[in-house]
C-alpha positions in Angstrom: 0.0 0.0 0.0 1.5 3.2 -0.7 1.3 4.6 3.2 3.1 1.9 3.7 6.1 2.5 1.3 6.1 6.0 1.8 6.4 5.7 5.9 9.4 3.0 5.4 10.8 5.3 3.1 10.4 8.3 4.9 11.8 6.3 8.2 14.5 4.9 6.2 15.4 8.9 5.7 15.8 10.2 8.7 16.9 7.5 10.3 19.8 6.4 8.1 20.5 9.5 6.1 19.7 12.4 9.1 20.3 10.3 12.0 17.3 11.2 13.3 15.4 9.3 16.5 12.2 7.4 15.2 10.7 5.8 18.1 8.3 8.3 18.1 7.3 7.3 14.5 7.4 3.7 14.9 5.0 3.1 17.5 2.6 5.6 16.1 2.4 4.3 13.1 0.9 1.1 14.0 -1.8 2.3 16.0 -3.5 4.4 12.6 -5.7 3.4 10.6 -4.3 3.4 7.1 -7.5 5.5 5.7 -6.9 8.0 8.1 -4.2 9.5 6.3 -7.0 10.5 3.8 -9.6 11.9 6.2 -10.7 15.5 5.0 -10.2 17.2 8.8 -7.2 16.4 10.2 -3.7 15.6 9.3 -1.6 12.8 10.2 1.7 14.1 12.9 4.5 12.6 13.7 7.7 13.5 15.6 10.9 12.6 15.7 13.7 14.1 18.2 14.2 17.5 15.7 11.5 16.9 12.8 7.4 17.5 12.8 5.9 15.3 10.3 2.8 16.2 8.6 0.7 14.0 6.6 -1.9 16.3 4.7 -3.0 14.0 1.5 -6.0 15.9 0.9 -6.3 19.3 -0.5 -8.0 21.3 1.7 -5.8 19.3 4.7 -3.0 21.0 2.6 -4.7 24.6 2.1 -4.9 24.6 6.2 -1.6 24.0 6.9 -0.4 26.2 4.8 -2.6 29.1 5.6 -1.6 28.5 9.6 1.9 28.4 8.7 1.0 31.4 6.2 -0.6 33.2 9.3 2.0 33.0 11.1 5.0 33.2 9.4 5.7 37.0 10.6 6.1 35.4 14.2 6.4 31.9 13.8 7.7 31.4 17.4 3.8 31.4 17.7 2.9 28.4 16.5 5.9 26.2 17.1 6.6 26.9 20.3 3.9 28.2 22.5 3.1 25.9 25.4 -0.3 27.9 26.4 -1.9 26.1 22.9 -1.8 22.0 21.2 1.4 21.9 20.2 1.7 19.8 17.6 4.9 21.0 16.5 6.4 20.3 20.1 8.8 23.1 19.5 10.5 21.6 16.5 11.5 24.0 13.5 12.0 21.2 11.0 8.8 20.3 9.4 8.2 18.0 6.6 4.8 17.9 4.8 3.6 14.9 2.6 0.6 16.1 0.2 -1.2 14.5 -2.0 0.2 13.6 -6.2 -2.2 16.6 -7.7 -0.3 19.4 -9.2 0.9 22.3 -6.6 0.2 25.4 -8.2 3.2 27.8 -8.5 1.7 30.2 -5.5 1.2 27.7 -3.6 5.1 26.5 -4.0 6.1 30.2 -3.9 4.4 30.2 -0.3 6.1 27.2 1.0 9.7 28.3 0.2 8.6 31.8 1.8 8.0 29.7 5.0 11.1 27.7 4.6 13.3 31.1 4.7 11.4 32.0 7.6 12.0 28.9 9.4 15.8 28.8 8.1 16.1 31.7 10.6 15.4 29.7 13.0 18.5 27.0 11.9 15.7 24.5 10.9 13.6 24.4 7.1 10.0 23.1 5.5 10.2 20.4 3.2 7.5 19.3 1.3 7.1 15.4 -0.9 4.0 14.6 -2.5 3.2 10.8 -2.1 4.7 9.7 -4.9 8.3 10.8 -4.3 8.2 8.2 -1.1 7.2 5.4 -3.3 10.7 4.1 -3.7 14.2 5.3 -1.8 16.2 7.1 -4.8 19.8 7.1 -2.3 19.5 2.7 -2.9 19.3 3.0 -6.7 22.6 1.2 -8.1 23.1 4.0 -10.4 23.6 6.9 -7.7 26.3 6.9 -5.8 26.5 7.6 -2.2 26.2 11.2 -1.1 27.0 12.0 2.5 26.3 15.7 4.1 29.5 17.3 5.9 29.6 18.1 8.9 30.4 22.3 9.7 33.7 20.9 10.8 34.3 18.6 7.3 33.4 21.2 5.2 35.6 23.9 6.5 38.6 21.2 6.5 37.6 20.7 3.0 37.5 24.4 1.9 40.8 24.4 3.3 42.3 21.3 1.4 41.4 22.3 -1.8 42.2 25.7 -0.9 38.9 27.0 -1.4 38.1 30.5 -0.2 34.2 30.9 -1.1 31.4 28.7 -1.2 30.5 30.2 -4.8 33.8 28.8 -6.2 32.3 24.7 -5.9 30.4 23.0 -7.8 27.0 23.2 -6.7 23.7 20.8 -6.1 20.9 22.2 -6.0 18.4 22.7 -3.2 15.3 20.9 -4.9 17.5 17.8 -6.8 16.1 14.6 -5.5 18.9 13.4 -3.5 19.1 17.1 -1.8 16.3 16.7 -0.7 16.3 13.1 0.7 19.4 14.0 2.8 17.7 17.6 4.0 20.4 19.8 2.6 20.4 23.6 3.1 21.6 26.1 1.1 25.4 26.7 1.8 25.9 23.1 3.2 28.1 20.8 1.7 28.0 17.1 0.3 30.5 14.2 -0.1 29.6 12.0 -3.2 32.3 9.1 -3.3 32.0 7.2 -6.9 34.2 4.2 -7.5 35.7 3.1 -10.9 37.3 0.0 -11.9 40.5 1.5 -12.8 41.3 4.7 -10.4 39.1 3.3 -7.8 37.4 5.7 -5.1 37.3 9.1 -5.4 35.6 11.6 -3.7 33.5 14.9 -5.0 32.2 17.8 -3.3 29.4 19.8 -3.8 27.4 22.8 -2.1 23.8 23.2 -1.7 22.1 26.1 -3.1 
């Protein structure tokens, strides 16, 4: 079933590629109804140590949280934070949304990267995957190679090997590319990708996320 997938897949994520805690996940997930995820009223949330996980598969579930997040955007402290209301977000500034497969409009994208400056402020980021992208895990396809994201300390010890001085002088990745996304990159952070070839063997290749 394609809950299914999509929740192994998205636990497979943070888990292995963010190294995030998903106990949280892992025993709410069994206790939900599968059809639930579909319900018109109220969206799906999970949690793990640093991320809010939103399941809105429904398009006004999706115009909600959007608008809340909209709403509140000019003091977003509001919403994630404040103990006095049902804190869903359980003060976490890292929010994933899972929609729905019909098309997002270009104001309704436009929005959601507003939101995800906002909450880049804050050191954390929205995301958003519709359904389909969490069908299948594109970091275990044989033909991409494995991509790693640097530590602060890595990537300045790289800058200084290669004897880079700026960000803007490496070669870059961008912010929305699928594997980007899948390992939460933000813009100015910096990715290992180590390919391996018959004849020079492993080599390693460095890119930064715009």
């Amino acid at each position: 079933m394609e809950i299914d997938r999509a929740i192994e897949n998205l636990k497979a994520m943070l888990k292995k590629l963010r190294n995030e805690d998903i106990a949280d996940i892992e025993e709410q997930e069994h206790n939900i109804d599968r059809q639930e995820f579909y319900n018109e009223t109220t969206p799906i949330y999970f949690n793990t140590d640093v991320t809010t996980v939103i399941f809105a598969l429904t398009k006004k579930l999706r115009q909600d949280i959007i608008e809340e997040l909209k709403k509140n955007k000019t003091n977003i402290d509001t919403i994630i934070t404040d103990s006095k209301t049902d804190n869903k977000y359980n003060g976490k500034y890292n929010i994933i949304l899972i929609f729905g497969n019909d098309i997002l409009t270009t104001p309704t994208v436009t929005q959601l990267n507003l939101i995800d400056k906002v909450l880049q402020k804050k050191k954390g980021m929205l995301q958003f995957f519709q359904l389909n992208e969490l069908q299948f895990n594109p970091t275990e396809h044989q033909l991409v190679p494995p991509h790693r994201k640097l530590n602060p300390q890595e990537s300045t010890d790289i800058m200084t090997k290669y004897l880079i001085k700026s960000k803007l002088q490496m070669p870059i990745i961008p912010k929305t590319d699928v594997i980007a996304k899948w390992l939460g990159l933000k813009q100015g952070e910096i990715v290992e990708i180590t390919r391996h070839n018959e004849n020079s063997g492993k080599s390693y290749y460095y890119r930064c996320c715009i």
